[in-house]
N, C-alpha and C positions, 0 to 999 in steps of 0.2 A: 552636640547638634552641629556644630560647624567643623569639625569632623567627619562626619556622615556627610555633610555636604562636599566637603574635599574629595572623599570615598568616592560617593558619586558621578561627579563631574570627572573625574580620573578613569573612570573605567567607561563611562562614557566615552569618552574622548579615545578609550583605548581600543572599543567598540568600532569607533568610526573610523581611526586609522588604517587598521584592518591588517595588521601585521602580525599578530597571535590569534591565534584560534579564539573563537568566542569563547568554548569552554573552559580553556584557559585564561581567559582575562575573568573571568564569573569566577573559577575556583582562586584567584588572584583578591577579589572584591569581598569573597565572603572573608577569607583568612584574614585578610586585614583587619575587617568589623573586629573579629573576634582577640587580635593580637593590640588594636587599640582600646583594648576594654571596653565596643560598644556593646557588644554580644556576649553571654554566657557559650558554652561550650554545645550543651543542650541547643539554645536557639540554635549556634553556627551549625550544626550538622541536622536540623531539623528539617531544610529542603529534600536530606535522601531520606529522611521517613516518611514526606506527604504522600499521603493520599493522590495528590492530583501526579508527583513524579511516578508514582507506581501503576498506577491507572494508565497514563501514559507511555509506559515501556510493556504493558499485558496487550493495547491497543498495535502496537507494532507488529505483534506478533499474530491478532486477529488477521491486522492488513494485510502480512502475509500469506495467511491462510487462504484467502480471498485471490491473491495472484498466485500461490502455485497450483491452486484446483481450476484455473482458468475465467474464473471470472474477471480480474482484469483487464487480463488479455479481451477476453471476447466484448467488455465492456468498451475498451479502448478499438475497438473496430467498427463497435455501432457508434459510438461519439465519430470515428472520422467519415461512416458512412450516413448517419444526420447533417453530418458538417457538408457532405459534398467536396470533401478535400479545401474549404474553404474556413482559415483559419479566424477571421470575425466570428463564422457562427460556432467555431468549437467553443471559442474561446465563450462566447455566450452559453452555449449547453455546459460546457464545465461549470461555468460562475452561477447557473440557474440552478444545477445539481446539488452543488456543496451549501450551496443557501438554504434550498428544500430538505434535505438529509439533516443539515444540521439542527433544525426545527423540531426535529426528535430523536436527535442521536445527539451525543456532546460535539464541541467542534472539534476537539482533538481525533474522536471516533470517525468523522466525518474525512476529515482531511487524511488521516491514517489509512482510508480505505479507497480513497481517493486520489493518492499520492502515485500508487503505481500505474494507475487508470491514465492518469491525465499524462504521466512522463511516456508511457508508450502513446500514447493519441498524441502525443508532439512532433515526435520522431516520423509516428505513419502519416503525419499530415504536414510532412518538411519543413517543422521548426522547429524550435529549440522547447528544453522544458521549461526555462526563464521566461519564456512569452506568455504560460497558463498556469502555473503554479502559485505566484503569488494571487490571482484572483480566484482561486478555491480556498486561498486561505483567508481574507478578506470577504469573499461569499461564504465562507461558515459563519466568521465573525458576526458580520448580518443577519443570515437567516435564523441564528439561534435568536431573535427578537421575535421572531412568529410565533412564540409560544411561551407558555407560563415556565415549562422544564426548559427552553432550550439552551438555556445561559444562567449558570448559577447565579450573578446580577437579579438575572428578574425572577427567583424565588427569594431572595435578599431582600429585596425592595419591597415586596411583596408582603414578607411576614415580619419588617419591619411597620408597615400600614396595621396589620393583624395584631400586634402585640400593642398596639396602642389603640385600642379597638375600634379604628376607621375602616374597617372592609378590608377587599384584597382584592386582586386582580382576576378575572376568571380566565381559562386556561387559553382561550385564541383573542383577550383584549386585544395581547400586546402584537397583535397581526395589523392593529388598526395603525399603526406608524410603521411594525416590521416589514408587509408589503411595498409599501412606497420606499423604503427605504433601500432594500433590496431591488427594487426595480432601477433607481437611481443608480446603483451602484452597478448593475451590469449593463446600463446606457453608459456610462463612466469607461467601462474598462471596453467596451464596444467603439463608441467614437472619441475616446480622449488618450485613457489612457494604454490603449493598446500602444501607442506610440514613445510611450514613455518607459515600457518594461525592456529591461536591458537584454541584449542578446550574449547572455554569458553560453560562454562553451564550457561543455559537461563532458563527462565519459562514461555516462550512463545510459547510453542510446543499445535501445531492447534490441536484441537478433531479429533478424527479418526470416523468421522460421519458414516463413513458406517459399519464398524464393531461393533459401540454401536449399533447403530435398531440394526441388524440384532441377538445382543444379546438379547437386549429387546423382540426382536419378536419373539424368540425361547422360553426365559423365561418366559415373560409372557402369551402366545399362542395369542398372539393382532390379528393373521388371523383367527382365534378360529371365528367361529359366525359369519363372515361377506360376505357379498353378493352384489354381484349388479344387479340393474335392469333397465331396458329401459322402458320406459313410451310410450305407443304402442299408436295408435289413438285413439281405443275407451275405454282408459282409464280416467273414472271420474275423477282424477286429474286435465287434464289439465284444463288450467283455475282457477285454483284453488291457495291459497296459504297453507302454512303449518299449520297455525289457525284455517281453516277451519274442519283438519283431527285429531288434538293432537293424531298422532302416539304414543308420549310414554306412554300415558294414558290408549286408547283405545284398542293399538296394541302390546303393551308392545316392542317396537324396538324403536332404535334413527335413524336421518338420522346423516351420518356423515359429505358425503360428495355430490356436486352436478356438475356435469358437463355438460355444454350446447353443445349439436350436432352443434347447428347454433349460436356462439358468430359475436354478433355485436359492436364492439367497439367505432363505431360512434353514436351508441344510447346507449352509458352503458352498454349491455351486454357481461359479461367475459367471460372467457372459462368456469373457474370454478368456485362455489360457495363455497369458504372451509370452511365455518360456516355458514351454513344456518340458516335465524330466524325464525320467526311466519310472519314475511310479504313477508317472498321469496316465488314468485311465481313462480309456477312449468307449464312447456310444454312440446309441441309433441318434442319425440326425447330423452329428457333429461337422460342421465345414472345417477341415484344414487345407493349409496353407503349406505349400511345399517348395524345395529349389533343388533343382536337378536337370538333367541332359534328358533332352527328347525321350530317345531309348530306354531310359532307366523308369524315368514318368511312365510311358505306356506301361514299360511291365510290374510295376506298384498298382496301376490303375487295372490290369486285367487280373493279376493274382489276388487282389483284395477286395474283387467289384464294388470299384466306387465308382461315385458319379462326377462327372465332371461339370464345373460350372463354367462354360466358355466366356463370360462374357470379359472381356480385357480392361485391361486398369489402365485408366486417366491419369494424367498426374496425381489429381489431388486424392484419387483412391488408394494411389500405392503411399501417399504419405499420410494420409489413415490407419494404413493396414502396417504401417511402422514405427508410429510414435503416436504419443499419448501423454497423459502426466505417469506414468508408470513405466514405459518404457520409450528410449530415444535412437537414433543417430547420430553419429560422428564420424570424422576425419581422424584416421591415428595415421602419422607419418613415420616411418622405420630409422634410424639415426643407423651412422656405422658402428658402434659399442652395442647396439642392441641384444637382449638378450634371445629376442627371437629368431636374429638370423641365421640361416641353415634348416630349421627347422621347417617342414612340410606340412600343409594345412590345407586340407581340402576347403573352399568357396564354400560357406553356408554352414560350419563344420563351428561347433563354441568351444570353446576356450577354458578350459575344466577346472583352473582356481578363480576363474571373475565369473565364469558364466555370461562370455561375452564373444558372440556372434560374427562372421565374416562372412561380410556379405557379396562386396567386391571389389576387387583391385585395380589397382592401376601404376605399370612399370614404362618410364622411358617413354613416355607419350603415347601407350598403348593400354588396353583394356585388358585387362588378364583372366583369360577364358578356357582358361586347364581346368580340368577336376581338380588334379592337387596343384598345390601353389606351393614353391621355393621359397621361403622370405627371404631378402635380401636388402640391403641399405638402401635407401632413397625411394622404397615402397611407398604406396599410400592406400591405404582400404578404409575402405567403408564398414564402420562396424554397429552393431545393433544390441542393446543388453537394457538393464534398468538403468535410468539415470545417476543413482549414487553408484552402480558398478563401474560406469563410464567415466565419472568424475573418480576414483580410486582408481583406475586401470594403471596409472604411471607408478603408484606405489606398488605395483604387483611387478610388472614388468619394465624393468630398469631401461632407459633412455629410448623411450616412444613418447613421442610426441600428440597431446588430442589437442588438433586446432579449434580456435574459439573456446568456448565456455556451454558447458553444459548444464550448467543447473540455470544460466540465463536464458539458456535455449528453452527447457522444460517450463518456464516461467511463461512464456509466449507462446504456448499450448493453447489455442484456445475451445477445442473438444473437451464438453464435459461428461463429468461422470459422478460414481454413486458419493466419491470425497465432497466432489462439488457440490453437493446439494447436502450436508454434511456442516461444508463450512458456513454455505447459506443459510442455515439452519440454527448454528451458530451466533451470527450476525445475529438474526431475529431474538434467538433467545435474550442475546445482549439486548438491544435495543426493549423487549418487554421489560428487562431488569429494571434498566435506568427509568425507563418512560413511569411505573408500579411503584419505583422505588422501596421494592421488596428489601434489598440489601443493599447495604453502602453499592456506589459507582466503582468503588477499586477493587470490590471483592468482583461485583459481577463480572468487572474486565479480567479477572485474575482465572476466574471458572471458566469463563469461555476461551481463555487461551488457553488452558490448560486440557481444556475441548479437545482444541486444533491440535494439540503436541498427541495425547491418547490418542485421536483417530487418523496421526498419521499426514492429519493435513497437510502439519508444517513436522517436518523430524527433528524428533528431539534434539537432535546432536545439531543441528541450526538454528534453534531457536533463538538463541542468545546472537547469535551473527546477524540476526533477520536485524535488531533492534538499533536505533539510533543512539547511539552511545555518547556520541557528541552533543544532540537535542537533548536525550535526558540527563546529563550533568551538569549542561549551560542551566537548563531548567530549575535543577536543582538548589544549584550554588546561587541564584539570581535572590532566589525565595528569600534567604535573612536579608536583603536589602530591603524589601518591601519592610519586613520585624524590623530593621535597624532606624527606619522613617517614622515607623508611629511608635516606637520605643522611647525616640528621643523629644515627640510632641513637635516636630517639624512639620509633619504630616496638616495635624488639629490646628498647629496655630496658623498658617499658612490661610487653612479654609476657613477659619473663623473672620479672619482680619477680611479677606475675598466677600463672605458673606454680608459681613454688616456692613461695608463698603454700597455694594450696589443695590442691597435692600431697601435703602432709604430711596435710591432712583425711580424702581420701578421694579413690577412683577417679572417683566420678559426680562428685566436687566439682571435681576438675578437667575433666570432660568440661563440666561447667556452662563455667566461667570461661574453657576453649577456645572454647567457642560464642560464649558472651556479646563475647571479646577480638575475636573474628575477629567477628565482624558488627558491634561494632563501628566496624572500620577499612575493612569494605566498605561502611559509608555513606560514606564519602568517596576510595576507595582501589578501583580497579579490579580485579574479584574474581579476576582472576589474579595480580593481583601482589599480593595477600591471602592468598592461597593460598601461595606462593611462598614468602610471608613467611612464613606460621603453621606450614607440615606441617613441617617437621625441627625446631621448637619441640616441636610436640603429639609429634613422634615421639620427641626427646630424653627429653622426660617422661616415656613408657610404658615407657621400655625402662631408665630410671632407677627405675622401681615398679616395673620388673619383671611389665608387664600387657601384655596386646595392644595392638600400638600401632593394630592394624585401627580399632575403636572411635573413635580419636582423627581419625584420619585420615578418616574417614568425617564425621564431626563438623564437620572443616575444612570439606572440601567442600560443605556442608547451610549453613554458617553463612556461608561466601562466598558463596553465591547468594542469602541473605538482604536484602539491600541495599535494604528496600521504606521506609525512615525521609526520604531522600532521592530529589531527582530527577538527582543526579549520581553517585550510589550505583552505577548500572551503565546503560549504555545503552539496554536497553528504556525506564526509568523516561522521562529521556531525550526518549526517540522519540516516547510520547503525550504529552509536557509541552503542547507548541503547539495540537497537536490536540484534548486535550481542554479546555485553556484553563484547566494546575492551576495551583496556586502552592503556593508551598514548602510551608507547613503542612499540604495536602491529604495529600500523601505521608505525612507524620508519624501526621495523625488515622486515616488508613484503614489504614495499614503497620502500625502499631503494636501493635495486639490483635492482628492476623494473626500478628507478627514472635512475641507470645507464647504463640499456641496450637502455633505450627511447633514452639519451644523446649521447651514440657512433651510432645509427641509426640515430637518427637528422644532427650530426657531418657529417656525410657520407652521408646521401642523398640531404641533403639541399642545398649544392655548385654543388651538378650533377643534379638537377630538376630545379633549379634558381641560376645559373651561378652570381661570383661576376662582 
């Protein structure tokens, strides 16, 4: 026992210092247990087989799926246009979001899907992600109170009541304290404790996709030369495919882009075609998308009789009509080793092992406006392909340079499309799983990531990158501390000695010292098996005074989702560690007033909702 105490305090302390990784003070804390013979071998390695650590790395990769099909992004545009660019009220629509969501989603689910949500609505609304992230993870904590499913706690507590055949809770009781509670809590982070969230700097701040095109597209004239046209009936294409015509040979133009009037989706046909090959066939109806010289346009457009659609692109139409989550742009800079210098490349003209697109140049502080292009050192062009062709392009073509980041670009898409509703769709499914409780919560997180990898959402070969590596091994390795506390009966006699202490005082006095024991042990003790531990304690008690044990049991539940003193306290905390860039103490200074206004609101309404 006083061992495990040593243990404790030691990795606490190493926690707060803040000079080793958490994950590594946690894989540091379990080894120990298991090296001072408090732990079998089995226990010590038992946090990488939970359930809740796998659940949690399957959730990372939902969340993913969710921001590369654009819903984040376009989630994190309505939060900063609700907000009014006024950061109080994000900060209240985040904290009111993760509350309500988590109410029927897990809070890890919650916070997962809401983690990239909130870190762009930071950026777009000129603050840091440290000012809104811990109050989505603290508003999950909360809002999973509004419901019977929302927090493992309050089905514990619950069919703790059941098993001793005193009733159970029905599924929106626990809204009668979770409301208030949550409302508290984002008056809290609204007028108190906005001022207490640290301003850590990050280097996770999302591309500003729409202001880069719209540079690109000024600087390098990319609307310069481009056209569309409609393929009319008695145009000799149709029927036809691109092989047939070698436009950029004969006609000197590229196609760039194609879009189908009549997409069929049950026979393979898309809406659009955004790289077309030598075997895309073209039909009645089809708008494309062309780049070419005046001269050469007219006579594609009189030998083909197409139609022209005059109307001229806006900014934000020509970066429409170029990116997407399937296809993007970038900047590739020319180096002098380059493998492409000398080589001659007509404007508009792809690239036959990337199948990546030139769009336009720029030499010596000039525009480059030839049909064919020289490449040469200190180039810069604009090129256009899928986004994993973009992000491979320097494996292909040795010392070219793509400035910024593309798969962060593709990330802040936020046009959607058929993935996106796809991965939506997903979510849902998850969310019926857990809400049904059809199958364990780790399988159904495991099936619906595994969704998102089959269709594409998130690609297989990222999957594993998407996921928090550092949250889920702190995670894991934390778990046998919680085994190593009630292992050694530290845990029971602690709460026993607590309980019979204030029992004799008074009902409230012990509903105090249940709170107070049980959040406690949920700063460092996983709030289920906090839970597990405290409710036939709290319930012994009530039924020894001769009170309702409802009250107490209620109390457990409130006081294991407490856990805002720590970052290992419970998984959400956790989840924004990285991303908002806390450290130990952050959790303490901002949890802490919170952790006290939750306790005089629980104190007060819990004995006038469910009477001792």
């Amino acid at each position: 026992m006083y061992i495990t105490i040593v243990v404790l305090v030691i990795t606490i302390a190493l926690f707060v210092w803040g000079k080793y990784p958490p994950d590594v003070v946690a894989i540091m804390s379990m080894l120990s247990l298991f090296l001072f013979g408090i732990l079998e071998l089995k226990e010590t390695l038992a946090g990488f087989s939970s359930p809740t650590v796998i659940m949690i790395a399957a959730l990372f990769v939902i969340g993913e799926g969710l921001s590369r099909t654009g819903w984040t992004a376009l989630a994190g545009r309505k939060f900063v246009s609700w907000a009014s660019n006024s950061v109080p009220k994000l900060l209240v629509i985040v904290t009111l979001g993760s509350g309500i969501l988590s109410g029927f989603v897990s809070n890890t689910g919650t916070v997962a899907t809401l983690l990239p949500v909130t870190v762009s609505a930071a950026w777009n609304a000129a603050t840091l992600p440290s000012k809104l992230l811990m109050p989505v993870a603290f508003g999950s904590n909360t809002g999973g109170l509004l419901t019977l499913t929302g927090t493992p706690p309050n089905i514990i507590v619950s069919n703790v009541l059941v098993e001793k055949g005193l009733g159970s809770f029905s599924f929106f009781e626990f809204s009668l304290i979770g409301v208030p509670l949550l409302i508290i809590t984002i008056l809290y982070f609204r007028y108190i404790g906005h001022r207490l969230l640290p301003n850590n700097r990050t280097n996770n701040k999302p591309v500003n996709i729409d202001s880069e095109m719209h540079k690109w597209i000024k600087d390098y004239s990319i609307g310069k030369d481009l056209y569309r046209f409609r393929i009319r009936s008695m145009s000799p294409l149709i029927g036809t495919t691109l092989s047939d015509w070698e436009f950029e040979k004969e006609y000197k133009v590229s196609l760039v882009r194609l879009r189908r009037r009549h997409p069929n989706l049950l026979k393979g046909t898309p809406s659009f075609v955004e790289f077309p090959k030598l075997n895309t066939d073209l039909r009645y109806h089809d708008i494309i998308t062309v780049k070419g010289k005046a001269k050469y346009i007219n006579r594609l457009m009189l030998k083909f009789k197409l139609g022209v659609i005059p109307t001229p692109y806006t900014k934000d139409e020509l970066k429409n009509e170029f990116i997407n989550h399937e296809a993007g742009l970038a900047q590739m800079l020319i180096t002098p080793e380059s493998t492409l210098i000398g080589r001659t490349i007509p404007l508009g003209y792809y690239l036959e092992k990337t199948g990546i697109q030139l769009l336009g140049g720029y030499r010596n502080n000039t525009i480059l406006d030839t049909t064919d292009v020289k490449v040469k050192a200190g180039d810069a062009y604009i090129i256009r392909g899928s986004w994993e062709n973009i992000e491979s392009l320097q494996n292909v073509y040795e010392n070219v340079v793509i400035s910024g980041s593309p798969e962060a670009m593709s990330k802040n898409v936020d046009k959607l499309s058929i993935k996106s509703y796809i991965a939506l769709g997903t979510l849902v499914l998850m969310i019926l799983l857990l809400v049904l409780k059809i199958i364990p919560g780790a399988i159904a997180a495991l099936i619906c990531a595994g969704v998102m990898m089959l269709t594409g959402c998130v690609p297989i070969s990222k999957a594993y990158n998407d996921i928090s590596w550092t949250s889920v091994v702190m995670i894991a390795a934390m778990i046998p501390m919680g085994m190593a506390l009630q292992k050694t009966g530290l845990a029971a006699m602690a709460a026993n000695k607590l309980v019979n202490v204030l029992g004799a005082i008074h009902p409230i006095a012990l509903l105090g010292g249940v709170f107070l024991l049980t959040t406690v042990f949920s700063q460092t003790i996983n709030n289920s098996a906090t839970a597990v531990l405290m409710a036939p304690i709290a319930l012994m008690a009530a039924v020894s005074l001769g009170v309702s044990p409802k009250p107490y049991m209620i109390c457990v539940a409130i006081s294991a989702s407490t856990a805002f003193l720590t970052p290992v306290g419970t998984t959400t905390n956790a989840m924004v560690m990285a991303a908002g860039n806390y450290k130990f103490m952050d959790y303490f200074k901002v949890g802490a007033p919170l952790l006290l206004f939750l306790f005089i609101t629980t104190m007060l309404l819990v004995p006038i909702i469910w009477p001792f």
